[in-house]
C-alpha positions in Angstrom: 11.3 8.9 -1.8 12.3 5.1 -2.8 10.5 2.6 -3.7 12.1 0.4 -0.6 10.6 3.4 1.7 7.2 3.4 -0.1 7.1 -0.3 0.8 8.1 0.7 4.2 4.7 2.9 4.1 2.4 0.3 2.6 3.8 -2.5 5.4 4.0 -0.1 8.0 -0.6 0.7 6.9 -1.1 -2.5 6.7 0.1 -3.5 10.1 -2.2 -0.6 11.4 -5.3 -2.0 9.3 -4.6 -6.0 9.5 -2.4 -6.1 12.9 -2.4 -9.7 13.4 -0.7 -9.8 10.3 2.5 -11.5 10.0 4.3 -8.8 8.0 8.0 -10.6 8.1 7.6 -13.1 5.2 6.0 -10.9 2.7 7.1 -11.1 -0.8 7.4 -8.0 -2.9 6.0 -10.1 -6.2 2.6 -11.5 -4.7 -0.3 -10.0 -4.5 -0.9 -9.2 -0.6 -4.4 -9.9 -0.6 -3.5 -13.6 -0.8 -0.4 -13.7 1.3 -2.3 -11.7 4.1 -5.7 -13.1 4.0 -6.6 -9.7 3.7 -10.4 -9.1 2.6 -11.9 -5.7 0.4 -12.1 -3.7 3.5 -8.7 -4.4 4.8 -8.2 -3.1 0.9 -10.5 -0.6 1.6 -8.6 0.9 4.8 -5.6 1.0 3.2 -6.6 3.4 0.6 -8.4 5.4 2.8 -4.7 5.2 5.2 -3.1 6.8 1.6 -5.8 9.6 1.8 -5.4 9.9 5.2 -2.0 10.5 5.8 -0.3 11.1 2.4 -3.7 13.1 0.5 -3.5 10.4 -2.3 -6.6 9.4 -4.0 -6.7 6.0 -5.5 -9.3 5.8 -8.2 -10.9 2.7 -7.7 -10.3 1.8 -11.4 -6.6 1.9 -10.4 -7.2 -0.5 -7.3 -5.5 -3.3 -9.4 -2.5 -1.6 -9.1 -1.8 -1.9 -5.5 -1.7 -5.7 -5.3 1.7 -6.4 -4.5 4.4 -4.4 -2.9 6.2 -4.3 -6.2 3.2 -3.1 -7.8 2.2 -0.5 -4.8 5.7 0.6 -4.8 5.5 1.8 -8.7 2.1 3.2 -8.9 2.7 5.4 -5.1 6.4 6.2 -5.8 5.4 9.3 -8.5 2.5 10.3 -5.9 4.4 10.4 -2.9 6.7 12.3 -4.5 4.8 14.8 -5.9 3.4 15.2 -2.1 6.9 16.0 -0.8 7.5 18.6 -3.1 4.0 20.3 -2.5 
């Protein structure tokens, strides 16, 4: 899996969680959270969304690491592809 397709996942959760979103002008570099408006439960439902469907646990001590798309593309990349080989 790519990182561009990780992205892809992350956009594609958050339009599920936040769906008034406007998804088109998202930058990679910037944390989400202020680009979205998003609060700590829209935070919250995406990391349950990862557990959901992919069976990823995000320890909350590694929330920091899913700010960006940039950022959620290099700490899910390793995951999500140790849960296609499984």
């Amino acid at each position: 899996m790519t990182r561009d397709q990780v992205k892809e996942i992350v956009l594609n959760i958050i339009s599920v969680v936040a769906p008034d979103a406007d998804l088109s002008g998202v930058k990679s570099d910037v944390r989400l959270r202020d680009q979205l408006e998003m609060d700590s439960m829209d935070f919250l439902d995406i990391v349950m969304e990862l557990r959901k469907r992919y069976k990823i646990e995000v320890p909350k001590e590694d929330y920091q690491q899913l700010a960006s798309l940039d950022s959620c593309a290099e700490y899910l990349t390793p995951r999500l592809q140790e849960v296609a080989v499984s």
